[in-house]
GUKEKOL-629531 format. One line per 3 residues: number of its first residue (from 1); their letters; for each residue x, y, z of C-alpha. Coordinates in pm, 1 decimal. Last residue first. Layout:
// residues N
NUM> A> X Y Z  ...;
// end
This chain:
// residues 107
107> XXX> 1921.5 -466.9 839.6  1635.4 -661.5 1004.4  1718.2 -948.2 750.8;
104> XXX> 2060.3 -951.1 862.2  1972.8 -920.4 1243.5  1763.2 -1236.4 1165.4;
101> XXX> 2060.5 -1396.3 1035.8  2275.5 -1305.1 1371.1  2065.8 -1381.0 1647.3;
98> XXX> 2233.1 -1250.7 1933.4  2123.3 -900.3 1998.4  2262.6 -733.7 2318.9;
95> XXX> 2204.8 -621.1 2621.4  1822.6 -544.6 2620.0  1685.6 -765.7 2893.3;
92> XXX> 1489.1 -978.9 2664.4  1836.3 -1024.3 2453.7  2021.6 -1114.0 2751.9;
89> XXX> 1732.6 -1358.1 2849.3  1796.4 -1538.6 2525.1  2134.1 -1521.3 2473.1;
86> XXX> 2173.5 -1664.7 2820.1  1929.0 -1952.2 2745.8  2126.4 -2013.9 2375.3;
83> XXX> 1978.8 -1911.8 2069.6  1871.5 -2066.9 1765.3  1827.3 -1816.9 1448.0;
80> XXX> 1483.8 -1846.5 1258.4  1405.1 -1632.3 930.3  1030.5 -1686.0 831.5;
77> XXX> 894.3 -1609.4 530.2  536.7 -1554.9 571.7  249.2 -1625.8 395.4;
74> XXX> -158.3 -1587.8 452.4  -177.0 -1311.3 165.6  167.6 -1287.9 51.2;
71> XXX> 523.0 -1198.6 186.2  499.1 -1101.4 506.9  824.2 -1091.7 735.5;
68> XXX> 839.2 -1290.8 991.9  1187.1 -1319.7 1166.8  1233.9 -1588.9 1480.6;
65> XXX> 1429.3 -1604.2 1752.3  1532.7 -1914.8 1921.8  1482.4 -2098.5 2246.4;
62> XXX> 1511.0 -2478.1 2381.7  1489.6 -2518.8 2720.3  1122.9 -2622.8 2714.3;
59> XXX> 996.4 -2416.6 2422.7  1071.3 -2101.2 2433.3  1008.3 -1885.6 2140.6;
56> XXX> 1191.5 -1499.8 2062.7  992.5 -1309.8 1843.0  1004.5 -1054.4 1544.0;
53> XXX> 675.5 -959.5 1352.4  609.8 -818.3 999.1  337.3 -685.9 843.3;
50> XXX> 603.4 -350.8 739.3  401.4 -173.9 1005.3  433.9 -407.9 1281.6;
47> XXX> 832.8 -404.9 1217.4  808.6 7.6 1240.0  598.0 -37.2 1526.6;
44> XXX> 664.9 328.6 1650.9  844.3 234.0 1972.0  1020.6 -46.1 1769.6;
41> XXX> 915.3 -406.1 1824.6  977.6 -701.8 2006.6  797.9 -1046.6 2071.0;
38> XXX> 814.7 -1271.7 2378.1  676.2 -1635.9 2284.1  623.9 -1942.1 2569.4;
35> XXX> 518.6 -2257.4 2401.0  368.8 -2527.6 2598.6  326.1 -2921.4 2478.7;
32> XXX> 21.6 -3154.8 2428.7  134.8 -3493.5 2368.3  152.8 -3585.1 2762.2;
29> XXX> -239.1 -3421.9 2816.0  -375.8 -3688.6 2552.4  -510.3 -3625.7 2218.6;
26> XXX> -809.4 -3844.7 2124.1  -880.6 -3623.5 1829.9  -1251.1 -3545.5 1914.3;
23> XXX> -1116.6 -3490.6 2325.4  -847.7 -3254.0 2207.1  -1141.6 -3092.6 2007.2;
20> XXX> -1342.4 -3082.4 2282.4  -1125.3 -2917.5 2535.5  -1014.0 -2646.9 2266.0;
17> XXX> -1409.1 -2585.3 2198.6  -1438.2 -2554.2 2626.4  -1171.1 -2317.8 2624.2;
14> XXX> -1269.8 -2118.8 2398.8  -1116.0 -2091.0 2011.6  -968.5 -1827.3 1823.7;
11> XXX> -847.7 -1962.8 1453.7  -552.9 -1885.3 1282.9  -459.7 -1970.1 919.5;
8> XXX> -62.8 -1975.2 820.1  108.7 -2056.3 522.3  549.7 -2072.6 640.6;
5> XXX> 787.4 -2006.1 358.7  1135.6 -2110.5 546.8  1430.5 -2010.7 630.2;
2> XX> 1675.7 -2171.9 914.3  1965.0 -2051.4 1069.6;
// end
């Protein structure tokens, strides 16, 4: 388990701005990597509501599930749990929650 204060600014870009910018910052295709995130709520967004989100990432076969829970303008403390591959899909699947600090936090 992990917690951290995490300051975040989002921008949307096109395609062709993302292109150029990977192209300004000499970035090549083998440093670029791909991030797959699933996130949960309640049927009536209760976790929405309190400006909070809760996710499971995958990045290559590593996974974990992640707590953010607002906590100023542009900050978030985040509560991370890593998770196995089986955790993981049991957890998309609705058997089960395996992340046991976030499930404190959501508590």
């Amino acid at each position: 388990m992990t917690q951290e204060i995490e300051i975040e600014f989002k921008n949307l870009l096109t395609k062709q701005q993302y292109e150029e910018l990977l192209q300004e910052f000499h970035i090549s295709q083998n440093a670029i990597h791909r991030q797959a995130n699933h996130y949960f709520d309640t049927p009536n967004q209760a976790i929405r509501k309190l400006q909070s989100g809760l996710r499971i990432r995958q990045i290559g076969d590593y996974y974990e599930c992640t707590l953010k829970e607002k906590n100023a303008e542009h900050a978030h403390l985040e509560t991370t749990d890593e998770i196995t591959a089986i955790e993981a899909q049991q957890m998309l699947d609705g058997k089960g929650f395996y992340a046991q600090e976030v499930g404190k936090r959501l508590a």
